[in-house]
C-alpha positions as CSV (number, residue, x, y, z in Angstrom):
1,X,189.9,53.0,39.2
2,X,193.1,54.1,37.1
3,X,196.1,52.9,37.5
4,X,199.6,54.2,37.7
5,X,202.0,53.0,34.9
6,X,206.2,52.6,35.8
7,X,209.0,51.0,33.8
8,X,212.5,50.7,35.6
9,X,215.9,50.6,33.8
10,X,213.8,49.2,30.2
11,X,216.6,48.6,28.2
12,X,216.3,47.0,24.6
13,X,218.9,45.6,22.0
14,X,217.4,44.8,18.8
15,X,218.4,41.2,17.7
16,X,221.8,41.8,15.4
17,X,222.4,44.8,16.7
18,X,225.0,46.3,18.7
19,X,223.6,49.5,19.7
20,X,220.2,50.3,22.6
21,X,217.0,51.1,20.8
22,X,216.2,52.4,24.3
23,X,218.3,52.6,27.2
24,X,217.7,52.1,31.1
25,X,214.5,54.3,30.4
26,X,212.9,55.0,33.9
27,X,209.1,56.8,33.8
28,X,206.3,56.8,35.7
29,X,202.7,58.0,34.4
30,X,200.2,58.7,37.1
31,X,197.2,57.0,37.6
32,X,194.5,58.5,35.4
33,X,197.1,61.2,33.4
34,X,198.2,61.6,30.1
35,X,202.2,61.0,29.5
36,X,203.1,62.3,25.7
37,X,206.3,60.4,24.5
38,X,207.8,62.8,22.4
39,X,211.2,62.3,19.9
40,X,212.3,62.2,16.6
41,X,211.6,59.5,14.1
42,X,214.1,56.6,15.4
43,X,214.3,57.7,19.0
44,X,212.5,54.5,20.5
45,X,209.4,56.1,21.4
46,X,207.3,53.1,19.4
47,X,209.6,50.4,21.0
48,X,208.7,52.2,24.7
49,X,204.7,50.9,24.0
50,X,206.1,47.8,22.3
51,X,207.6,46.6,25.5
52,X,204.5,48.6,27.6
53,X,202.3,46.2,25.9
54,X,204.2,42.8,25.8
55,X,204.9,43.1,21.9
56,X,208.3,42.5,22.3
57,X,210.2,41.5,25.4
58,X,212.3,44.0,27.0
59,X,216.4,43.4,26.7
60,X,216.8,43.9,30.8
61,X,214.5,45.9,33.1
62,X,211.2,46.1,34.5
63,X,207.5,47.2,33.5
64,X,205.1,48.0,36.4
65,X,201.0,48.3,36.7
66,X,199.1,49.0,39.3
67,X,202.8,48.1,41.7
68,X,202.5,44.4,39.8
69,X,205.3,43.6,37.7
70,X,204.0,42.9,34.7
71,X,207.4,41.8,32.5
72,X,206.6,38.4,32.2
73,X,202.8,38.5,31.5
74,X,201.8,37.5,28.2
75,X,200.4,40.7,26.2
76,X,196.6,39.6,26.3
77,X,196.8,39.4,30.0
78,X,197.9,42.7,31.1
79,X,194.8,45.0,30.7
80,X,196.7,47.4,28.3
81,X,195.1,48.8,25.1
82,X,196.8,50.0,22.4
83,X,195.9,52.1,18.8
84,X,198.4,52.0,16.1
85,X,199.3,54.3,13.2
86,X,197.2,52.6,10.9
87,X,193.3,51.5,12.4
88,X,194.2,48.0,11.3
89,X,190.3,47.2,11.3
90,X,189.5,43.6,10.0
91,X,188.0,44.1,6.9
92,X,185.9,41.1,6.5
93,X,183.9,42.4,9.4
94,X,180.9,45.4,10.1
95,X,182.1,48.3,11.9
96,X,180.4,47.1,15.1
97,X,181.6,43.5,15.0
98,X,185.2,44.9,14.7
99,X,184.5,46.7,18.4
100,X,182.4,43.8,19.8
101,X,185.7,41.8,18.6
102,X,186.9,41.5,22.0
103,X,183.6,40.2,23.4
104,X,183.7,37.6,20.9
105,X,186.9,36.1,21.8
106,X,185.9,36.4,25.7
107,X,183.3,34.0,24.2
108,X,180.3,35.9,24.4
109,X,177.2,35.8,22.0
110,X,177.4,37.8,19.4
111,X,174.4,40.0,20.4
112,X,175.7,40.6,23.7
113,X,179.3,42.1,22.1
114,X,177.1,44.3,19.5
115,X,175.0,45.5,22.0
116,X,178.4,46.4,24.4
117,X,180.2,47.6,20.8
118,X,177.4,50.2,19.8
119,X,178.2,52.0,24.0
120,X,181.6,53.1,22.5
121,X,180.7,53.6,18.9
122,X,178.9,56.3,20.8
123,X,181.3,57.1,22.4
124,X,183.6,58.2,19.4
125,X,180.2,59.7,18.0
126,X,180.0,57.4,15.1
127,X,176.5,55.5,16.5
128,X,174.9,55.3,13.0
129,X,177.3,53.8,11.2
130,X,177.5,50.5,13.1
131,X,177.1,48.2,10.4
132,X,179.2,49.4,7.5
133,X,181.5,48.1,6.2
134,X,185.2,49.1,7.3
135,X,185.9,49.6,3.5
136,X,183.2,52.2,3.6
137,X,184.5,54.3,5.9
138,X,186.4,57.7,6.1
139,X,190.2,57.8,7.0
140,X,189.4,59.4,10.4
141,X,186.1,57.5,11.0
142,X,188.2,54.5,11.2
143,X,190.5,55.7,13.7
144,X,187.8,57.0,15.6
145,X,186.5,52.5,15.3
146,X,189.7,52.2,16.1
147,X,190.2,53.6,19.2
148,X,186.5,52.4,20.4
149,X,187.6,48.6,19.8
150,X,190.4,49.4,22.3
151,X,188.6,51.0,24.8
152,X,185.6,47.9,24.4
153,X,188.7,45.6,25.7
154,X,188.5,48.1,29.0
155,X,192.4,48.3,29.5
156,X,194.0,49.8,32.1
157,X,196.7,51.6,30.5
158,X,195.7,52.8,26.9
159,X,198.8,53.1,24.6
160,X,198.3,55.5,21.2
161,X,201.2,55.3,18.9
162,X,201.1,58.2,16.3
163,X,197.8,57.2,15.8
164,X,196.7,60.8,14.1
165,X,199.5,62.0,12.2
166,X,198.4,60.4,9.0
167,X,195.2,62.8,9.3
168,X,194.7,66.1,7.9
169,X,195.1,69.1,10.4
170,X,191.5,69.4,11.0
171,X,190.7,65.7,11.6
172,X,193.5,65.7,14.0
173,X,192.0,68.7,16.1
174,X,188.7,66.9,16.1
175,X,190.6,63.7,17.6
176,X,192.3,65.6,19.9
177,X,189.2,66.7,21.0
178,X,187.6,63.2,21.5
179,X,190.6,62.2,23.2
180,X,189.8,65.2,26.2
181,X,186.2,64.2,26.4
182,X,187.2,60.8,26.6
183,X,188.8,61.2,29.1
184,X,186.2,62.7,31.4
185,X,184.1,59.8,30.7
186,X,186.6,57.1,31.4
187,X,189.1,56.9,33.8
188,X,192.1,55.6,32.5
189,X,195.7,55.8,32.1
190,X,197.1,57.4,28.8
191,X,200.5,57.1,27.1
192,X,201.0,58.9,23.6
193,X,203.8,58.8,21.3
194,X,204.3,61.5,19.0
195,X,206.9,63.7,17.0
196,X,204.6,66.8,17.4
197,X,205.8,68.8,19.6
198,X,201.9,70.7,19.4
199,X,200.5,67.9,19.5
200,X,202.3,67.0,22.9
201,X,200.7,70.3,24.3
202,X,197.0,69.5,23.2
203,X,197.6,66.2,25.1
204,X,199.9,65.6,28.0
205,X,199.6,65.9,31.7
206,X,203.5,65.6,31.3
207,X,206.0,65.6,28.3
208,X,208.9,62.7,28.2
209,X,211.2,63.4,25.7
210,X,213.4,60.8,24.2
211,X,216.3,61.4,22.0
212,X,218.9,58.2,20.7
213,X,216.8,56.0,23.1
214,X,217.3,58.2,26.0
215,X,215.1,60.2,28.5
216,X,216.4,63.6,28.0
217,X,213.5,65.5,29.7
218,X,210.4,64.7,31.9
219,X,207.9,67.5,33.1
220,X,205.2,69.5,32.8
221,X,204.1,70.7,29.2
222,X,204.8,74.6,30.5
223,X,208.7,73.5,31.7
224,X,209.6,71.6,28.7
225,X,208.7,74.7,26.6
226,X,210.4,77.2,28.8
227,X,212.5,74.9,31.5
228,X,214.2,72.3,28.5
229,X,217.4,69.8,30.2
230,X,218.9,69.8,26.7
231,X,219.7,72.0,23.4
232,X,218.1,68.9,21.8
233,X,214.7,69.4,23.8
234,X,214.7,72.9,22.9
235,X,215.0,72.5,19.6
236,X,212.1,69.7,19.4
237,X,209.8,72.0,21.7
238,X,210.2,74.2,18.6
239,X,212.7,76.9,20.6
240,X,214.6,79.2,17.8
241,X,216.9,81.4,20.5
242,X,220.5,79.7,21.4
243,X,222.8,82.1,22.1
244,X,226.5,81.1,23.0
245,X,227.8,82.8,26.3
246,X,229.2,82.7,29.9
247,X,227.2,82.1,33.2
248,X,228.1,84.0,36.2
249,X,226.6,84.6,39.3
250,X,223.3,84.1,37.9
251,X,223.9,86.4,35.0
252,X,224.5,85.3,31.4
253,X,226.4,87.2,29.2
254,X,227.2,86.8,25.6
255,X,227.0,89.1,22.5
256,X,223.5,90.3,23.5
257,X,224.5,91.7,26.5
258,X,223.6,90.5,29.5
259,X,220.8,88.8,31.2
260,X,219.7,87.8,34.8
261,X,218.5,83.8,34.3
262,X,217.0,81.4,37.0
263,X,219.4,78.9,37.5
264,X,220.0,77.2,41.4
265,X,223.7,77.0,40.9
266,X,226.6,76.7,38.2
267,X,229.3,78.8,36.5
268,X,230.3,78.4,32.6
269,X,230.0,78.2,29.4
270,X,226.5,78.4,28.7
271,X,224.1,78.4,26.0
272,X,221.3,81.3,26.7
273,X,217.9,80.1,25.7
274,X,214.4,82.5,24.6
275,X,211.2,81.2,23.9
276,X,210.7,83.6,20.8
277,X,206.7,83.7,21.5
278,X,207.3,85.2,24.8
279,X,209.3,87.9,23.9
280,X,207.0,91.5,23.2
281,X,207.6,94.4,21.6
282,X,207.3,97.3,23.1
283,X,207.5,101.1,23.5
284,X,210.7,101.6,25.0
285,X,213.3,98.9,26.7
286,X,217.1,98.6,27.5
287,X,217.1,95.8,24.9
288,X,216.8,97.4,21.2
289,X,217.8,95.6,17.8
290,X,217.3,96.3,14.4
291,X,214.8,94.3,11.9
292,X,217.4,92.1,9.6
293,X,214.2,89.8,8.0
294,X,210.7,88.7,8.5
295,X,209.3,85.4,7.9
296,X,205.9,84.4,7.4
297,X,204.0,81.9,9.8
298,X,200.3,82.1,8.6
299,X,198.8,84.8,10.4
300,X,202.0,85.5,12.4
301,X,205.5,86.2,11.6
302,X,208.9,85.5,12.5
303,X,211.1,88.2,13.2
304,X,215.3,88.2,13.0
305,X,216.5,90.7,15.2
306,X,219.5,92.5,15.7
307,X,220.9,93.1,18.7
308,X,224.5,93.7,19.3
309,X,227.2,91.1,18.2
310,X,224.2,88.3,17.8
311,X,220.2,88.6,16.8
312,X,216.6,87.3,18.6
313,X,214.0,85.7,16.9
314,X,210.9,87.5,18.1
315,X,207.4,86.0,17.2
316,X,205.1,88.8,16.1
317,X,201.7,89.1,16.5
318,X,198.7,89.0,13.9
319,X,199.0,92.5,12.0
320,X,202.3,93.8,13.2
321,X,203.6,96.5,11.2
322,X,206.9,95.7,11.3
323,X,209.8,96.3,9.0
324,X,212.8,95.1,7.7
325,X,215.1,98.0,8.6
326,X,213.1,99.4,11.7
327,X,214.6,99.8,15.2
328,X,212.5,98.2,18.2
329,X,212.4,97.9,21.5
330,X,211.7,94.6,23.2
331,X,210.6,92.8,26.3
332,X,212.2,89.4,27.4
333,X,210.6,88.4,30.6
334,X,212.2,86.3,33.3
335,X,210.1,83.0,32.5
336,X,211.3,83.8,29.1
337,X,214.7,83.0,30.0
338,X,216.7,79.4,30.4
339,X,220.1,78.2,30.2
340,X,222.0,75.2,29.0
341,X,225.6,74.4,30.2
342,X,227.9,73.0,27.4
């Protein structure tokens, strides 16, 4: 049975300093979801799972499992699980000792914790290498031992804290990967920190977003993309259109022109954001720019539209024959549309 995860008010000031590595943070994660902490390097997404886990003790403010409060509990008692950066793998020890670890300090016999240690070694598909040697391993075979020792310990709550970016693009897909199907086999509850905003897609059930030490934005994947609280948000969820205006009466106008937006209420200045990706270009529209540049994104490209007083950037598709110097037409869609109030 999961559990749901919730931390009230979790505040936190560093010893000799003045300022909140994280302040009066309020989440909940849902029994059995996925919750991606997402921020730039610095924003106290590390010192969140510190304080999750009882690796540090929280300045003021609560930490919640199952509806227990689990503040005061010392680390090893509070069924949470947690991968670092780095597989920190004891390397005196066989791959298979270093998941039956856990066993062994519960006091069982050592055969009993191998033969509970091999279950998740196949889990993380790595059943034939049980008795190598950690020094004999690949970079993402011992992340992979890694992640199984946590999961032998049975936690509740499993905390990952960056625990792919030091892996090579196609390693990480392959571990993003095992975390989805290991997820169907298990039923627990997931926080992972990241500063990949793609990464955060490939994951979460829901995005939290923390900037300074702050909870700028909780949702859906889909909403922070399209739906972000802050110009800050945007910008991490990779968004490349802000465009300075006025909001009236649903309508947002700036050098552009003007554009109807979905906002429930509010008059101002306003900053007008497009998700570039969702913007097509088509035969024939009301909105028409010229072609000032193109930039290359692999197989994609970036295009730096003129359109009035201002410009778009427009993502364009695999093979577009687009020029610099051509007139287009393009689409922006409604769900295309947000707005931020200065």
């Amino acid at each position: 049975m999961s559990v749901e995860l919730s931390v009230h008010r979790l505040t936190k000031v560093h010893s000799g300093q003045t300022s909140s590595a994280l302040t009066s943070l309020n989440l909940t994660v849902r029994p059995g979801s996925c919750t991606v902490i997402l921020g730039p390097s610095g924003s106290g997404k590390s010192t969140v799972l510190r304080l999750i886990a009882g690796l540090d003790a929280p300045t003021t403010g609560t930490i919640c499992i199952d509806g227990v409060d689990v503040t005061e509990i010392p680390a090893e008692e509070r069924g949470v699980g947690m991968v670092f950066q780095r597989p920190m793998l004891f390397p005196h020890m066989s791959v298979v000792d270093n998941i039956g670890f856990a066993y062994r300090a519960a006091g069982h016999k050592r055969s009993h914790a191998r033969e509970q240690a091999h279950r998740y070694l196949e889990l993380v598909h790595l059943g034939d290498i049980g008795d190598r040697s950690v020094s004999d391993i690949s970079g993402g075979q011992a992340q992979r031992v890694a992640l199984a020792r946590s999961l032998a310990g049975s936690p509740r709550v499993l905390l990952l804290d960056e625990p792919f970016s030091a892996l090579d693009p196609l390693l990480r897909t392959e571990m993003h990967d095992l975390v989805r199907e290991l997820r169907t086999e298990l039923d627990q509850t997931l926080v992972l920190v990241t500063h990949d905003q793609q990464e955060a897609a490939a994951l979460a059930d829901s995005v939290a977003v923390l900037i300074d030490g702050e909870l700028q934005h909780h949702s859906d994947v889909a909403s922070a993309y399209t739906r972000p609280s802050t110009l800050a948000v945007n910008r991490l969820m990779g968004g490349l259109n802000e465009i300075e205006g006025h909001l009236a009466g649903g309508v947002h106008r700036s050098a552009i022109g003007d554009f109807e937006v979905d906002v429930a209420s509010g008059d101002g200045s306003a900053v007008l954001l497009l998700r570039h990706e969702m913007i097509r270009v088509v035969d024939t529209s009301e909105v028409r720019g010229v072609v000032a540049a193109l930039r290359p994104t692999g197989f994609r490209s970036i295009a730096d539209v003129r359109i009035g007083g201002g410009s778009v950037k427009v993502e364009l598709p695999a093979g577009a024959r687009t020029r610099v110097g051509e007139e287009i037409s393009l689409e922006i869609p409604p769900q295309a549309r947000a707005v931020v109030f200065r």
